[in-house]
C-alpha positions in Angstrom: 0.0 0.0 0.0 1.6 2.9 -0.9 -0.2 6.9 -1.1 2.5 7.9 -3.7 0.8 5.1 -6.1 -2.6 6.5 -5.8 -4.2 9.6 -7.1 -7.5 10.3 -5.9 -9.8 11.5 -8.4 -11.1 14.7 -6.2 -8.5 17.4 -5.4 -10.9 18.0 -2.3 -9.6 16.6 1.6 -12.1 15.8 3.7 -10.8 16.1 7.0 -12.1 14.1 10.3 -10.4 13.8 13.8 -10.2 10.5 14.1 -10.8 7.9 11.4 -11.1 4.0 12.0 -10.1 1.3 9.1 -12.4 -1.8 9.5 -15.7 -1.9 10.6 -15.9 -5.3 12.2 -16.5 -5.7 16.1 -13.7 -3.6 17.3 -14.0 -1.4 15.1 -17.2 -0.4 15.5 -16.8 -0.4 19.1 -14.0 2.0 18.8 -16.4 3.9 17.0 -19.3 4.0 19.6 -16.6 4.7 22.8 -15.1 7.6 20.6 -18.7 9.1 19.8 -19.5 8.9 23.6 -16.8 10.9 24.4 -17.7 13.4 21.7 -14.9 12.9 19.3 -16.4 13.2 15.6 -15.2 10.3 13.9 -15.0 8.3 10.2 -15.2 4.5 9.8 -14.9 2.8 6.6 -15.1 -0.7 6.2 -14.5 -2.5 3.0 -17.9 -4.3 3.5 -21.5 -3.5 3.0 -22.6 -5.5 6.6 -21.7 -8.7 9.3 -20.1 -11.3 8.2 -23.1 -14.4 7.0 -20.9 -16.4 9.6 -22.0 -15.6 13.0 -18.3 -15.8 14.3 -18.0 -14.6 17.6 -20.5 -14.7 20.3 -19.2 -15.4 24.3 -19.0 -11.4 25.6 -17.0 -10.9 28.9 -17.7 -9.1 31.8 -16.1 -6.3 31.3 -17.6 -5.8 27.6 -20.5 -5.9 28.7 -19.4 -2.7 31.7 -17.8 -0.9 28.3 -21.2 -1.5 26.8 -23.4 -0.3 29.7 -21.1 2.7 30.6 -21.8 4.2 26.6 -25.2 3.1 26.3 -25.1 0.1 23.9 -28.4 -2.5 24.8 -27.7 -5.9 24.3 -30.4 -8.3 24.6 -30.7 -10.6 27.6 -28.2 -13.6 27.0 -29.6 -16.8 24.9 -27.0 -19.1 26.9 -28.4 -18.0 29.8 -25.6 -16.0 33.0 -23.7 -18.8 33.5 -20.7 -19.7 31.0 -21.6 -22.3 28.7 -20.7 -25.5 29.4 -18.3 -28.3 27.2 -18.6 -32.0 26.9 -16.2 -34.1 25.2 -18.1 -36.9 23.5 -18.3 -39.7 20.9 -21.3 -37.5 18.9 -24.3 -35.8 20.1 -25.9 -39.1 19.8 -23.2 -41.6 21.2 -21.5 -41.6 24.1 -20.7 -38.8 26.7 -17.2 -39.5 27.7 -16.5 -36.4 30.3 -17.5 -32.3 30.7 -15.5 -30.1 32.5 -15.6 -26.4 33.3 -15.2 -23.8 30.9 -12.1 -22.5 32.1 -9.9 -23.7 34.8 -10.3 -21.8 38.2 -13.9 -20.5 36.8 -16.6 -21.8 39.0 -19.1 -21.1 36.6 -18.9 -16.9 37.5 -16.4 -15.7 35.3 -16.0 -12.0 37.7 -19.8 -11.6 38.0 -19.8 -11.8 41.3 -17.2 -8.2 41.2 -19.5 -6.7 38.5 -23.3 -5.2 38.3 -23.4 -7.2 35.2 -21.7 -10.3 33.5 -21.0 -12.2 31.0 -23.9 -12.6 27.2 -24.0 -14.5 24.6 -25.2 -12.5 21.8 -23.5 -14.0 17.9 -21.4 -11.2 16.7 -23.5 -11.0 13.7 -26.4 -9.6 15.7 -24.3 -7.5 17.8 -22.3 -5.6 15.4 -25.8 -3.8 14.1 -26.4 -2.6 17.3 -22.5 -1.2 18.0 -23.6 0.1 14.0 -27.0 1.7 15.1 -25.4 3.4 18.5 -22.1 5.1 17.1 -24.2 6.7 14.3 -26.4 7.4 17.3 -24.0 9.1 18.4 -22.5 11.4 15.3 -20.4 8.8 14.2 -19.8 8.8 9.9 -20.0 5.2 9.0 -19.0 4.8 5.2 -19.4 1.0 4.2 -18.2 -0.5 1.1 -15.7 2.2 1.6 -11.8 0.7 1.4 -8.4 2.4 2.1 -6.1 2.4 -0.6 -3.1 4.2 0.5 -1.9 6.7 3.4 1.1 8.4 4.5 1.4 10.1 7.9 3.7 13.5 9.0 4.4 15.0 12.1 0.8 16.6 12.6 -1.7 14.3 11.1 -2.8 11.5 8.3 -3.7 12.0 4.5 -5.5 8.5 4.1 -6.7 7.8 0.4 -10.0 5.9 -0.2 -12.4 4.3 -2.7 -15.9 4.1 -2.7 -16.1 0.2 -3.9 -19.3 0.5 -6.2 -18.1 3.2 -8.0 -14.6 3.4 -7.5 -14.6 7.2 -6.5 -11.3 7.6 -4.8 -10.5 10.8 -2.0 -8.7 11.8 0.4 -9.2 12.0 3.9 -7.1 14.1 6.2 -7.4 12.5 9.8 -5.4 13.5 13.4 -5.3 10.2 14.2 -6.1 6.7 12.7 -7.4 3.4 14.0 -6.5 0.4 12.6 -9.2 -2.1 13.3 -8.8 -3.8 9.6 -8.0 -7.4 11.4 -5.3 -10.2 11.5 -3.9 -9.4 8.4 -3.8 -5.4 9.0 -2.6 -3.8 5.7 -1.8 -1.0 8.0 0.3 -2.6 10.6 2.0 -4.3 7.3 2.9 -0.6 5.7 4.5 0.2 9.0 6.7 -2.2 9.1 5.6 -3.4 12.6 6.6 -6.9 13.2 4.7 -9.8 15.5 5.7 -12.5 18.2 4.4 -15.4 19.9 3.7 -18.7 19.4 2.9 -17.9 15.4 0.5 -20.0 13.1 -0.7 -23.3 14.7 -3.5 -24.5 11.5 -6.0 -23.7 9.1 -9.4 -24.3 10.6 -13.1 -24.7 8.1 -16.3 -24.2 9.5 -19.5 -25.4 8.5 -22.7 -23.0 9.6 -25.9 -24.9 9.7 -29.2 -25.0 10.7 -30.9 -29.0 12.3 -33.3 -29.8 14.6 -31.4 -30.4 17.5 -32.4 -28.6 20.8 -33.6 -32.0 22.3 -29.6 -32.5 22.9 -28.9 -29.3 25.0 -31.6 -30.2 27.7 -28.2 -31.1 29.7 -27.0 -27.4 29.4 -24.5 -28.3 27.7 -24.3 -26.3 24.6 -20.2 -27.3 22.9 -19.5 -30.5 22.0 -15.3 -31.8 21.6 -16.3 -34.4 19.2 -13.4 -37.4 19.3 -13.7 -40.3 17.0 -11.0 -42.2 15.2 -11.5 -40.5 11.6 -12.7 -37.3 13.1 -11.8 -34.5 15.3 -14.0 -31.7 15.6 -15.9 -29.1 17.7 -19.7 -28.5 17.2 -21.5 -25.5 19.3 -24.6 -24.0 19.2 -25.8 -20.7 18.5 -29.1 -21.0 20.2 -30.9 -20.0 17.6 -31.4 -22.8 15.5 -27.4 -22.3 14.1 -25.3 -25.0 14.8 -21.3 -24.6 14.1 -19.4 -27.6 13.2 -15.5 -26.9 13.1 -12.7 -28.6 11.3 -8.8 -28.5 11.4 -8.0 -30.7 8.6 -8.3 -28.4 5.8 -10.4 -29.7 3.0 -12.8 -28.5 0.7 -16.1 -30.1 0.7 -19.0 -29.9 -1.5 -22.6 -29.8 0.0 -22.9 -33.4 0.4 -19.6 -34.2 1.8 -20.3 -31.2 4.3 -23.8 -32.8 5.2 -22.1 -36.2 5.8 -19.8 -34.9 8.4 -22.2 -33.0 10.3 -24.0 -36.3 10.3 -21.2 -37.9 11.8 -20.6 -35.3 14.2 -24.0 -35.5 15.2 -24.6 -39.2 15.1 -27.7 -39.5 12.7 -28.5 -39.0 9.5 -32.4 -38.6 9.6 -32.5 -35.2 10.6 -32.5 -32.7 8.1 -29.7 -30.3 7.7 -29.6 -26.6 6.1 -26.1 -25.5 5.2 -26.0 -22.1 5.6 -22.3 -20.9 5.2 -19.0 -21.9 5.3 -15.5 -20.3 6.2 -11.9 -20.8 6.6 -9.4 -18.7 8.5 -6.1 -19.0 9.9 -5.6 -19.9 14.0 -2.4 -18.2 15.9 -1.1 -16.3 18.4 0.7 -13.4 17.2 1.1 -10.1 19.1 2.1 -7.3 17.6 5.7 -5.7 18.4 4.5 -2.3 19.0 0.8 -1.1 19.0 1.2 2.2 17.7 3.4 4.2 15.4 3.2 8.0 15.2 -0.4 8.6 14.9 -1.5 4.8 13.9 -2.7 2.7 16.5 -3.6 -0.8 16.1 -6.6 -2.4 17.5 -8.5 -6.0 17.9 -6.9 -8.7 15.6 -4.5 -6.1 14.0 -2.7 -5.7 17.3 -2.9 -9.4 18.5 -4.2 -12.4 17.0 -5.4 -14.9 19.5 -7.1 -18.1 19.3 -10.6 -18.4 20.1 -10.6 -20.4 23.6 -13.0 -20.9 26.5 -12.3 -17.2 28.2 -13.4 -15.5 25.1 -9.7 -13.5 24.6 -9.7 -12.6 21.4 -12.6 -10.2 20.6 -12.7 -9.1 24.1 -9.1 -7.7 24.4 -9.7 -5.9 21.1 -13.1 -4.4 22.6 -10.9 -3.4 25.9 -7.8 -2.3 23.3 -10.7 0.7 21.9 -12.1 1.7 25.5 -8.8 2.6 27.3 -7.9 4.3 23.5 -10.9 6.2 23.4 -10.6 8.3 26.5 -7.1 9.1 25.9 -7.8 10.5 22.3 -10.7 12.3 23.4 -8.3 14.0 25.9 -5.8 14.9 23.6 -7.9 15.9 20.9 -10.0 17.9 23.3 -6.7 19.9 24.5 -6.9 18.7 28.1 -4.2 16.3 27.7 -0.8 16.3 26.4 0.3 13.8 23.2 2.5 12.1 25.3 -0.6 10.4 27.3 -1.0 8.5 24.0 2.1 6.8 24.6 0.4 5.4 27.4 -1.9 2.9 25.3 1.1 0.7 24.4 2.4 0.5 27.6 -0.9 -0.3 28.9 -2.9 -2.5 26.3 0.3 -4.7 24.9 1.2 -6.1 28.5 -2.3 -7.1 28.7 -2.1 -9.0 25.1 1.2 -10.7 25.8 0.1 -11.9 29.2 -3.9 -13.3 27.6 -1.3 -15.0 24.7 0.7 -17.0 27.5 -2.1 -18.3 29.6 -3.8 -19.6 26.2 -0.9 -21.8 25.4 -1.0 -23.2 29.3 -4.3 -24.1 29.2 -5.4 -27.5 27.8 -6.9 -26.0 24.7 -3.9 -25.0 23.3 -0.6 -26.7 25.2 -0.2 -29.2 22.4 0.6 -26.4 20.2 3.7 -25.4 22.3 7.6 -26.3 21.7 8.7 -26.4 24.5 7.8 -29.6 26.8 5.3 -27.7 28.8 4.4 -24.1 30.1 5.6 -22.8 32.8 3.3 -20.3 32.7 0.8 -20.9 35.9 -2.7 -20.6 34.9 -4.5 -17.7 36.6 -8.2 -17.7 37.7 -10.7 -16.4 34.8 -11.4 -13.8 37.0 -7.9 -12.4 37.7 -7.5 -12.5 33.8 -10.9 -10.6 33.2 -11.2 -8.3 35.9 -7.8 -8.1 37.6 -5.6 -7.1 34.8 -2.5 -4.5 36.6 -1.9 -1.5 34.7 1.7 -0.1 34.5 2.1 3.5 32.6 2.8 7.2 33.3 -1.0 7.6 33.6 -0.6 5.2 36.9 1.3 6.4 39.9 2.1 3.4 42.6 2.1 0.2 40.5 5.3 -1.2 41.2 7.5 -3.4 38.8 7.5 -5.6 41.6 3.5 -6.8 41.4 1.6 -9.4 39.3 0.4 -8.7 36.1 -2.9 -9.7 37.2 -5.1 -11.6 40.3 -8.6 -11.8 41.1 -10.2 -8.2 41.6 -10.8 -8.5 45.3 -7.4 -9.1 46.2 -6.1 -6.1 44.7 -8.2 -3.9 47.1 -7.9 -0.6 45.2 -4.4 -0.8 44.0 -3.4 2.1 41.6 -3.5 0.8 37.8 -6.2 -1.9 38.4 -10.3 -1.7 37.6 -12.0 0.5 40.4 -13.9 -2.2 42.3 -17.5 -2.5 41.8 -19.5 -1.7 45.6 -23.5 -1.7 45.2 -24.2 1.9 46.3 -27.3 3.8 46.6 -27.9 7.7 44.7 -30.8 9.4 45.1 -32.4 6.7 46.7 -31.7 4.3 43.4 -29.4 1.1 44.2 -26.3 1.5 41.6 -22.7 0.5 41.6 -19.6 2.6 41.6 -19.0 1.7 38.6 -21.9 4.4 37.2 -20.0 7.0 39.0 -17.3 6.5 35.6 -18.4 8.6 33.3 -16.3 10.9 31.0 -14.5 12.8 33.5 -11.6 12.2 35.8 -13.3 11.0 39.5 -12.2 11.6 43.3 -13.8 9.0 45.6 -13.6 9.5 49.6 -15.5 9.4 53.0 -14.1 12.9 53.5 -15.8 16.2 52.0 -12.3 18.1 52.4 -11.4 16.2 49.4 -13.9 18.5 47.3 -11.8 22.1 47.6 -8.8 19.6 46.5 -10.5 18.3 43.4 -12.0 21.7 42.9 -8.1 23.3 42.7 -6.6 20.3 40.7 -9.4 21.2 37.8 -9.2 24.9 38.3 -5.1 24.3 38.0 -5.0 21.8 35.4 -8.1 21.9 33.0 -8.6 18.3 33.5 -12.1 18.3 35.1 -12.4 16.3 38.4 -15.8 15.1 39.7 -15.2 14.8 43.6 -17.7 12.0 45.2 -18.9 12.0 48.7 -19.0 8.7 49.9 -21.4 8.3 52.5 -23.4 11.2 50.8 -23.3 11.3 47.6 -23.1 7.9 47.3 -23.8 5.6 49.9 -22.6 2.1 50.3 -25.4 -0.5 50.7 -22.9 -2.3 52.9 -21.1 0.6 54.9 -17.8 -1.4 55.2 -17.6 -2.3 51.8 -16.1 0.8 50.2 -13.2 1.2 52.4 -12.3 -3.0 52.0 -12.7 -2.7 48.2 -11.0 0.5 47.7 -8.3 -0.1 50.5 -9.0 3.3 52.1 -8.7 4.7 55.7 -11.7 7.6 56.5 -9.3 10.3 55.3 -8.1 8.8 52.0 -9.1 9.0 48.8 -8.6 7.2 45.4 -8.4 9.0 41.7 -10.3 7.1 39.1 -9.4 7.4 35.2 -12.6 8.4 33.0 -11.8 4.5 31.7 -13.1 3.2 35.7 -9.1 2.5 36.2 -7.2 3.9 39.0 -4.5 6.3 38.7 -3.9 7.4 42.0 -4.6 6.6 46.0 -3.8 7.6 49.2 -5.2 5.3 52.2 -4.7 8.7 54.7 -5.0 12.4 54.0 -1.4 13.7 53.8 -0.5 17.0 55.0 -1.8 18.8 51.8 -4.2 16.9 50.4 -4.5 19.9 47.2 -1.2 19.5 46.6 -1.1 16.2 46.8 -3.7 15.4 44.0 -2.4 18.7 41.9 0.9 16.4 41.8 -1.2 12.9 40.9 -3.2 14.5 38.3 -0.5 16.3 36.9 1.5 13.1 36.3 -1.4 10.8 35.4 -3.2 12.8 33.3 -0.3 14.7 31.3 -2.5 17.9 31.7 -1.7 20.8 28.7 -1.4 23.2 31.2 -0.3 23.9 35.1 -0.5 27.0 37.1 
């Protein structure tokens, strides 16, 4: 891809603050968080609409607290709020040989209990027209079967070149800042030369969508199958609703019938009928990319890390988390509150997190066999710990030593600086809520004590970062009045700064001396204000 190769046919540049390549899940996403923090953007996407296939569809926890925080509705979950469960078995039909959890160390809650919400499962094909239908909602300009041909980048912005696919009508677009969302292959993260590590390609895996009478088999509740039979190693799963999934790593091209006879087998009969709806092939790794931005390119979702689908749901998930710690920090800059240099902040931040989601794939059974070595020595953290209790280390977190985890379970982190703000049931206005609804767009100060408030007041005033200061115990009162200071890790005097992405930047368990200049000195650090008095 090169701009210097490409003339577009209209001397006119459009311009747009930010613009996203690739309109898929994360994309789309990045779309919707951007929009809700009032940053205009552009997204093109090469494609008209979803994918036939219905790809993913296990959402995480902590999508579904990005989703709530920015108004996106997802339907109650078809699986039910438990994680689906997995059998390993001859065939739907034949014998049962074993099921077994999820994910190791899961106990069927996945976080939920830390959370107001948790976990869906909503196919990706029915949730990406929603993320669609909120970001334009929300200002965002979505141009579909709309592909990037070329772009070159300079010290203030982006000239991205584009075609309009029906026509071929190709502009330019001049952008601050570009997304890449456009996937595993990332044409983007190809032109900039950014390299990838990991455990690489491990096979080439066909899928077979159909639809088949087959509900009578999940009365169990158990809704994926590992199929294991001499000629035939597969995994089947259900949509539910009425789209079955039958997966394949061998590689071969089947015609209608041949695809019909090994869903038979898979299933164990061949009197039902069966509807072939689509099929696919794509390529399963782990690869993580060696840097996830350059100059004003960052990557996003698959672009920035490829990773296997597996029972914690890592892949699309990361990618969604990747856009909501992005979007903030964009909207700051962009918005002249913050500094460039906060940007720098999303690698440090979001590539930690991808490297350490890669290694506890390859230790857990789904995906050791793929390894080189003998075995992992990677211990295999709780799902919560991976979900919720992820350990932020960046210049917009002060007090997360080099000498702590990269993640544990939320609880046990008890407010540390660069973790998730804990989630306490709290009452407002006599309505039950959680802190997490206290996150909104702004920087946050939480404490039991109302001197905080002239501190917060000053730190704004000072910086032009705006800080809502929160009255616990007034403002907000905990349903359980010890639960705030345990979660939070807080004496009566202290207080704890919360990031407009519900992460926390800052804490002191006691008022110091000052407690003004104490938070001027947090904020100024953390948020990498444009200006200090």
């Amino acid at each position: 891809m090169n701009e210097n190769t490409h003339v577009a046919d209209d001397a006119t540049t459009e311009s747009a603050p930010v613009l996203i390549v690739g309109g898929s899940l994360v994309g789309l996403s990045t779309a919707v968080f951007l929009s809700w923090h009032g940053v205009p953007v552009v997204l093109i996407d090469k494609h008209r609409g979803s994918s036939p296939h219905p790809r993913a569809i296990g959402f995480t926890t902590r999508t579904v607290e990005h989703f709530r925080q920015t108004g996106v509705e997802v339907p109650p979950s078809q699986q039910g709020m438990k994680p689906p469960r997995r059998a390993r078995v001859e065939s739907l039909t034949g014998t049962w040989l074993e099921e077994y959890p999820w994910t190791p160390g899961g106990k069927g809650a996945y976080g939920a209990e830390a959370s107001p919400v948790h976990a869906i499962a909503i196919t990706q094909d029915r949730l990406e027209p929603l993320l669609r239908d909120r970001s334009a909602e929300l200002g965002a300009d979505l141009r579909l079967g709309t592909e990037l041909v070329g772009f070159v980048q300079d010290a203030d912005g982006v000239t991205a070149t584009l075609r309009r696919r029906d026509d071929g009508h190709e502009y330019r677009l001049r952008a601050q800042y570009v997304v890449a969302a456009d996937g595993a292959t990332s044409a983007m993260r190809e032109e900039l030369g950014i390299g990838r590590h990991g455990a690489g390609p491990l096979s080439v895996q066909r899928s077979i969508l159909f639809r088949a009478p087959l509900d009578e088999y999940l009365q169990h509740g158990v809704v994926q199958f590992e199929i294991e039979q001499p000629d035939l190693k597969a995994f089947l799963t259900t949509y539910s609703d009425g789209r079955w999934v039958l997966m394949l790593s061998d590689d071969i091209e089947r015609d209608a019938d041949e695809q019909r006879r090994v869903v038979q087998q898979a299933v164990g009969r061949t009197d039902i009928p069966i509807e072939l709806v689509t099929t696919g092939r794509w390529d399963l790794a782990g690869l993580i990319a060696d840097r996830f931005s350059d100059g004003r390119v960052f990557l996003v979702g698959d672009a920035a890390h490829q990773l296997p689908p597996n029972r914690g749901g890592f892949g699309a998930n990361t990618g969604i988390d990747d856009a909501h710690n992005l979007a903030w920090k964009l909207a700051a800059v962009l918005a002249g509150k913050s500094e460039p240099r906060l940007l720098d902040t999303y690698d440090a931040e979001r590539r930690p997190v991808a490297d350490l989601r890669h290694d506890q794939l390859f230790a857990r059974a789904d995906y050791k066999a793929y390894l080189t070595a003998p075995k992992s020595d990677v211990p295999v953290l709780d799902d919560a710990a991976v979900e919720l209790g992820q350990l932020y280390r960046s210049a917009a977190v002060l007090g997360a030593d080099a000498d702590l985890p990269p993640a544990r379970r939320p609880e046990e982190w008890a407010g540390q600086p660069g973790t998730r703000a804990p989630h306490v049931w709290i009452t407002v206005d006599g309505e039950e809520r959680s802190t997490l609804d206290l996150f909104r767009r702004d920087w946050v100060l939480l404490s039991e004590d109302d001197r905080w408030a002239a501190a917060a007041t000053r730190a704004a005033e000072r910086s032009g970062v705006p800080v809502t200061f929160v009255h616990i115990g007034a403002d907000a009162k905990p349903v359980d009045p010890d639960a705030f200071r345990t979660a939070y890790g807080l004496e009566a005097t202290g207080a704890a700064l919360v990031r407009p992405d519900g992460y926390l930047a800052w804490r002191t368990t006691t008022a110091p001396a000052d407690p003004a200049q104490a938070l001027d000195t947090a904020l100024n650090a953390a948020a990498a204000p444009t200006r200090t008095n």
